[in-house]
N, C-alpha and C positions, 0 to 999 in steps of 0.2 A: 626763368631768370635767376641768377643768382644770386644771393639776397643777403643783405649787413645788416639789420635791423634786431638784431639782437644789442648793438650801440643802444638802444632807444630803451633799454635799460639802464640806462649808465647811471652815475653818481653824481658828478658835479656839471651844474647849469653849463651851456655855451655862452661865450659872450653875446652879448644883442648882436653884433655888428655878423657872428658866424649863425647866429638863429636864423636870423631875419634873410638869409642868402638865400633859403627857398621861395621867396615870396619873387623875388627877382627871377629865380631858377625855371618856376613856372613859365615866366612870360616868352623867356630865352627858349623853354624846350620848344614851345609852340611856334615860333617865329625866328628860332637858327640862327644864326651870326649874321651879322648886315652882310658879311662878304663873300657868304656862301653863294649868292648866284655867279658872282665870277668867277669861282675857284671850279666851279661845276661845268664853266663854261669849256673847260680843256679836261678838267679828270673829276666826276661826281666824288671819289675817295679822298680827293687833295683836304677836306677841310678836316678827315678823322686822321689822318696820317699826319698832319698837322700837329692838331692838337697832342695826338701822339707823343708827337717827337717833345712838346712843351712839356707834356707834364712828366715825361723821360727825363727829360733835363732837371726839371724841376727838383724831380726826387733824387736824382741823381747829386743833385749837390748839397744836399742834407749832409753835414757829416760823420751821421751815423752810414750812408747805403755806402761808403769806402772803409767804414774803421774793420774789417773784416772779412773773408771770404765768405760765412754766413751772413753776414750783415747785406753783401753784394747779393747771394741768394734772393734772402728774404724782398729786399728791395725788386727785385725783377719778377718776383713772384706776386707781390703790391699789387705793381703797374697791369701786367696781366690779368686778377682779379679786377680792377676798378674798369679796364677796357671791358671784360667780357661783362660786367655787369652794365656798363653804359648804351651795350649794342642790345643784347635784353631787354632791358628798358625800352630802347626805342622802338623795341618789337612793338611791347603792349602801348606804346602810348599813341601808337599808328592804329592800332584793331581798340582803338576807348572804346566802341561803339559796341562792339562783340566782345564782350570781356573774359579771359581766363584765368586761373590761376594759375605762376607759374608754377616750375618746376624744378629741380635737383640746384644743387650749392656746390657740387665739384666737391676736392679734397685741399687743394691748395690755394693761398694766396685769399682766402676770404676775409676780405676787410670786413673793419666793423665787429672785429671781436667777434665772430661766428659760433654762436653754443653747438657742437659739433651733438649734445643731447637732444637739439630743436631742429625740426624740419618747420622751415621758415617757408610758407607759400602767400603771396598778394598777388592782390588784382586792384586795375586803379579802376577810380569812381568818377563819374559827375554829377554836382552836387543834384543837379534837376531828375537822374536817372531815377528810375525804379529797377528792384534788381530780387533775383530770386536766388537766394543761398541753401544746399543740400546737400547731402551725403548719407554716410551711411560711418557711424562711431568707429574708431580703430583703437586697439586695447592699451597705447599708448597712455601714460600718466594725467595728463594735462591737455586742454586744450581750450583753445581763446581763439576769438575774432578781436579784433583790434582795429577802430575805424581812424584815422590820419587825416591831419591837414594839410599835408605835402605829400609829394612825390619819393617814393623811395630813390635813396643813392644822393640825390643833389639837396634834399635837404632833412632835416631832423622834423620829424611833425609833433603837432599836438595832440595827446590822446584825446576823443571825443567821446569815445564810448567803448566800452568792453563786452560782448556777449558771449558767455558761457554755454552753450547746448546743454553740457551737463549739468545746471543747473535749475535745468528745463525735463529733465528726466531721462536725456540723453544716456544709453550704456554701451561697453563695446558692443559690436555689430548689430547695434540698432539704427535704423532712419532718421534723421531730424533734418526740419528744414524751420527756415524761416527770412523773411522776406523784408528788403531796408528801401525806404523812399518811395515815392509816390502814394496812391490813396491809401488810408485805412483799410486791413481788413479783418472782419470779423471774424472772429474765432481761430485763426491764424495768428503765430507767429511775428509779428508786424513791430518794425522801426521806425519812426519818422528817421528821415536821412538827418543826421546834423549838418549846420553852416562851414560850408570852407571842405566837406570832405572831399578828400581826393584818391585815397586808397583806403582798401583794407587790408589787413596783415594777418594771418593765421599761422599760430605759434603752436606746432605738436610737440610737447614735451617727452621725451622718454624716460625713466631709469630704469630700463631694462633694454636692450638696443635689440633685442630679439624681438617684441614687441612689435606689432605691426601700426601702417599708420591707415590713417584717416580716408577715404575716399571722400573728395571735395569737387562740387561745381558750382558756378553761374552763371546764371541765366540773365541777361538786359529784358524787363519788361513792356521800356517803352521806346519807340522808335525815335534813337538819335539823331539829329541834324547834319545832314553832308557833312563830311570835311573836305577841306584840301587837299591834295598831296604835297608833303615836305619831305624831300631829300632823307632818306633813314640817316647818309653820312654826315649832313650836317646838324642833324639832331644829337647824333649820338656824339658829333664830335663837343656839340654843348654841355652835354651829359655828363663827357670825363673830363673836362677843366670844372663844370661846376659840384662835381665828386673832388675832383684832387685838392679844391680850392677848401670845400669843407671840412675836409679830414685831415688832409696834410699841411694846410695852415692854419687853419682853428679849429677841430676836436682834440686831435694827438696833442697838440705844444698845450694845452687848455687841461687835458686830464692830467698830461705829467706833471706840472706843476701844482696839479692838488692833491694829486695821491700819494700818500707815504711808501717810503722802502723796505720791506720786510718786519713790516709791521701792519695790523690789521684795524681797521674801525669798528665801532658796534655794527651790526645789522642796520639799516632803513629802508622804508620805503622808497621806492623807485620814483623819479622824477616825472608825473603824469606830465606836465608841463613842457616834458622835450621828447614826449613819446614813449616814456615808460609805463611799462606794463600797471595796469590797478591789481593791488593786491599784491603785488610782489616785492621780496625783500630782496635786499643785496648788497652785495661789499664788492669796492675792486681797493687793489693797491698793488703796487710793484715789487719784483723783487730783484735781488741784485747777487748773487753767490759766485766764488772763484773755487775751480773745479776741485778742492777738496774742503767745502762748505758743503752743509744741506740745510735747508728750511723746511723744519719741522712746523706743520700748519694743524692744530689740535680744534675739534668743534664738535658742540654735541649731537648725535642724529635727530635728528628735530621732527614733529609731528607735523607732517606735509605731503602733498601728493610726489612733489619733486622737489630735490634737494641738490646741489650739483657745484663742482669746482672744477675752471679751465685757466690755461696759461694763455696768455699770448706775444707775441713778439714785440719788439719798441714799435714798429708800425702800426699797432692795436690788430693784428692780423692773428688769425689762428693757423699755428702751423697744422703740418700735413696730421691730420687725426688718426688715420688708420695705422699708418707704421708708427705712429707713437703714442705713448697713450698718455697724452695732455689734459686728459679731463675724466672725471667720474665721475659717479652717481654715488647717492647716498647707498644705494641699492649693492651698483657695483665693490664698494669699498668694502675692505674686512671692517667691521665695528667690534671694536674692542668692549669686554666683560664691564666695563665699566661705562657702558653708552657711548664711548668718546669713537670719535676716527681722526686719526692721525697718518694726515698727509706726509709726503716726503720729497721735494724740489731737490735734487739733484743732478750737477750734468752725467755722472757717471752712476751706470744702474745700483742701488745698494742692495739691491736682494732684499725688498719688504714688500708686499702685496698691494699698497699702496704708494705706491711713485709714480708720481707727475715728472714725467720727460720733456723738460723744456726745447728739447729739438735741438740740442745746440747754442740756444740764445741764453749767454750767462745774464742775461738781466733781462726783463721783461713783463706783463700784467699779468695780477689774480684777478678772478673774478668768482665770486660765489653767491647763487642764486639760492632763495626758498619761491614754493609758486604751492598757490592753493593750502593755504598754511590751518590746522587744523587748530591747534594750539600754540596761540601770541607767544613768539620767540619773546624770553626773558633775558635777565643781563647772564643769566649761566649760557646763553645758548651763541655767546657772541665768539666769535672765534679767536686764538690767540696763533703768535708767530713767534719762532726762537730759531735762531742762528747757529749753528752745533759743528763743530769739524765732523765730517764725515765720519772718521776715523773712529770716532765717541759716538756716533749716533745710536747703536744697539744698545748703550747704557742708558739711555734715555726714554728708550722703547719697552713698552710692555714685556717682561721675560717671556711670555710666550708668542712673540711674532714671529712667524713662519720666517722659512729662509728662504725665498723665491729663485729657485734654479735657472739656467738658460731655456731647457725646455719647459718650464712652466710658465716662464715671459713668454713665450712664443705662444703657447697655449692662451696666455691670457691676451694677447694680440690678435690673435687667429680669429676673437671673437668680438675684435673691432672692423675685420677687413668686409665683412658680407654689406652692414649697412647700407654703404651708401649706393649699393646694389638694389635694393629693394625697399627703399624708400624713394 
């Protein structure tokens, strides 16, 4: 399924009235729209084709998905993402009983601000299960379990609990398992399940994308209670109004109004409260440049397992990652003699080793993560933003910044396209 929950990082709270929509969302997935048995009565597909066409329209009269022929893009690429993620869902929420993790995030159209560094996998939960979690370590940077009080897509959960493996002595290509809900057990591994959970999330971090990931399963201990059958299509067609109702009328209008332009905040912790990662730092803010601007984004490499900066579109969407290179790693970045790295937001390439390609979108979100942090980012370590005519921007750059040729951009591209291959 493919998966937003890189949002659950975000900065600023949602209103009550947009938190609280999972609580309702739940009930909705389990029990479909009252009018779904009529609509099924002539074509089972009529309630997703439906909702469809709603939340098409819906977005479609924002007047950002017209001010542009990218704008028109992005928007149809939205809609796309939030469907295919609605029908995913409905997968796993029909096999609760049998539970797996999903799998792959596509390239385009990933709502929810998509850390194109993070292979995002969940599996949902019920709170009375017992559940047996395993694997085998993947050399990847980072990694977390993340246990929720919602349902991914239709609502923002609350962090419950964070389990680390490697903190457990977990290394690449070693075994770890451990075991959440039902009895105690000795010498094991063992969670009591917390109250209200409904998924868990597993966040593989990379900065190095060659890096291999994770081998992850579970297992249902105890024997679930029949279900019903419910219509997949009127599930899922609940799924993407109560997706589009979250994000497109209260996250997006909610962060734009609190995030600044081209200007950056200190570092903070992540909001546990609406689903943010424990332990991790973060900044988002916007930026806004006309094609002979660059935003020059300065921060120090900080002592952390993963360090990372991505763009994303007004829709809070990640554009297409592989042909563009929207995001890096501390890892990936040049780091300049003086610890600093300096970013470069430009629509048009400037030839520096460090350019964030906003795809097109003359305005749209920063976001910059720490995860697993070695040593407490200080006020030096907070990032700063500068506005520069294009034109001027080498005067402003280290005298010794490379000049990034055609074929070197390609070279440096070449080693974004394999990823989403083999993860």
């Amino acid at each position: 399924m493919r998966y937003a929950l890189c949002l659950l990082a975000a900065l600023t709270p949602l209103p009550t009235a947009v938190a609280a929509s999972g609580d309702a969302g739940e009930a909705a997935m389990r029990k479909g729209p009252a009018s779904a048995a009529t609509a099924q009565a002539t074509d089972p597909a009529a309630p997703l084709i439906d909702a469809l066409r709603d939340v098409s329209a819906r977005l479609r009269a924002d007047p950002y998905a017209n001010s542009s022929e990218i704008a028109r893009q992005n928007t149809e690429k939205y809609l796309a993402g939030l469907l295919a993620q609605a029908w995913g869902f409905t997968e796993q929420l029909g096999l609760i009983g049998t539970p797996y993790f999903s799998r792959g995030a596509g390239v385009e159209g990933l709502p929810g601000l998509y850390n194109p560094d993070n292979l995002y996998r969940s599996a949902l939960l019920e709170p009375g299960g017992a559940y047996r979690i395993y694997g085998r370590r993947g050399t990847h940077a980072d990694l977390s379990f993340q246990v929720i009080d919602q349902y991914p897509i239709v609502g923002l959960g609350k962090n419950l609990m964070v389990i680390r493996p490697d903190d457990r002595g977990a290394r690449p290509g070693e075994d770890f398992e451990f075991y959440l809900g039902g009895s105690p057990r000795a010498g094991a591994h063992w969670f009591a399940m917390p109250d209200h959970a409904a998924a868990i999330l597993v966040r593989q971090s990379f900065d190095d994308w060659r890096q291999t990931p994770t081998a992850l399963f579970i297992e249902r201990l105890d024997q679930p209670a029949p279900r019903l059958y419910r219509s997949p299509f009127a599930q899922a067609a609940t799924a993407l109004r109560q997706a589009a109702k979250l994000w497109a009328d209260g996250y997006v209008p909610a962060i734009e109004r609190a995030t600044m332009v081209n200007a950056l905040p200190a570092p903070r912790p992540s909001d546990t409260g609406a689903g943010g990662l424990g332990g991790q730092m973060s900044v988002m803010a916007r930026y806004r440049i006309r094609k002979d601007e660059a935003l020059l984004i300065t921060v120090r490499k900080a002592d952390a397992a993963y360090q990372g900066i991505q763009l994303g579109d007004p829709w809070f969407v990640t554009p297409n990652t592989v042909e563009h290179q929207d995001s890096l790693t501390a890892r990936q970045a040049r780091v300049d003699d003086d610890g600093l790295i300096r970013f470069v937001i430009s629509l048009e390439d400037p030839g520096v080793p460090n350019w964030l390609d906003p795809a097109g979108n003359p305005e749209g979100y920063i976001f910059m993560r720490w995860q697993n942090i070695g040593t407490p980012l200080a006020g030096r370590d907070a990032p700063t933003a500068r506005l520069v005519p294009l034109a001027s921007l080498r005067k402003v750059l280290p005298a010794d910044t490379p000049v990034i040729d055609a074929m070197a951009r390609r070279e440096q591209l070449a080693e974004r396209k394999w990823a989403p291959q083999v993860r």
